[in-house]
C-alpha positions in Angstrom: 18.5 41.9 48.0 14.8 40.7 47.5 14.3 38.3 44.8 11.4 35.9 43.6 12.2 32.5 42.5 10.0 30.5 40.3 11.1 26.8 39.9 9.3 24.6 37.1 10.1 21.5 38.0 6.6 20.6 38.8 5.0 21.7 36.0 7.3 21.3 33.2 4.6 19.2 31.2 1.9 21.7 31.4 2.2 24.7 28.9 -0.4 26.7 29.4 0.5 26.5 33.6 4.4 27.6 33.0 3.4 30.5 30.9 0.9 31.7 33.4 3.8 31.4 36.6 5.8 33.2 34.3 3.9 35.6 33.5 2.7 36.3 37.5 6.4 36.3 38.5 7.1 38.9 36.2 4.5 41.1 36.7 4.6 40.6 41.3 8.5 41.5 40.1 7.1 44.8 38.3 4.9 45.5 41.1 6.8 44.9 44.3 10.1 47.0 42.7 12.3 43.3 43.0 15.6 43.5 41.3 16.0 39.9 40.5 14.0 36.6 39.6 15.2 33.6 39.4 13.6 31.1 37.2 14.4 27.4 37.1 13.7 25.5 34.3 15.6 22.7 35.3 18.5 20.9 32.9 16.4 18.0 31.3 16.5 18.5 27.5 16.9 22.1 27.6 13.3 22.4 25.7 11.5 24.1 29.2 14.8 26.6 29.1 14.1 27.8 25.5 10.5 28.3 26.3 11.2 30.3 29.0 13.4 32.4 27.0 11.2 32.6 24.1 8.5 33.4 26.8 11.0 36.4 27.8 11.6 37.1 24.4 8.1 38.6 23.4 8.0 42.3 23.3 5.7 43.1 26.2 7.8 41.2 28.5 10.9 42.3 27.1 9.7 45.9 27.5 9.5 44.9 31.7 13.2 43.7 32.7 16.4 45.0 31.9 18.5 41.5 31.0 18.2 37.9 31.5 21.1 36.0 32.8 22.1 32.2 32.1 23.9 30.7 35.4 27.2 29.7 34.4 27.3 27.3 36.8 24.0 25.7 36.6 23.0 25.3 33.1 19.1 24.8 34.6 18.8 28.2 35.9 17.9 31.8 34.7 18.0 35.4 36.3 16.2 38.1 35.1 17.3 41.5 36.2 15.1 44.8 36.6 16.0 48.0 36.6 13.4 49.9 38.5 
């Protein structure tokens, strides 16, 4: 199954950055029909996590992807599904 993955690592300190790699992941998802993205906000303090799902949380975005999915084994990683 294709599937993008987006890890934040890098940029965790740069908010304007994230929201933009967000945003592109979501919409190449949108545009090349992928299933799945997997976005990695990393476990630190759990603050990069809640932006990304406040990011996810807007309408418009919302509107895009089916679910969002929290890795029960790795409390630093997201999938958001797509029903296409």
């Amino acid at each position: 199954m294709a599937k993008l993955k987006l890890d934040l690592h890098d940029i965790y300190n740069r908010g304007a950055v994230i929201d933009d790699e967000l945003e592109r992941v979501i919409q190449e998802a949108v545009e090349k029909r992928i299933k799945m993205v997997e976005i990695i906000p990393g476990k630190g303090s759990g603050q990069l996590k809640k932006r990304v799902l406040r990011f996810l949380d807007q309408k418009r975005i919302k509107k895009l992807y089916h679910r969002v999915e929290k890795d029960s084994r790795n409390f630093g990683r997201l999938f958001v599904h797509f029903r296409h």
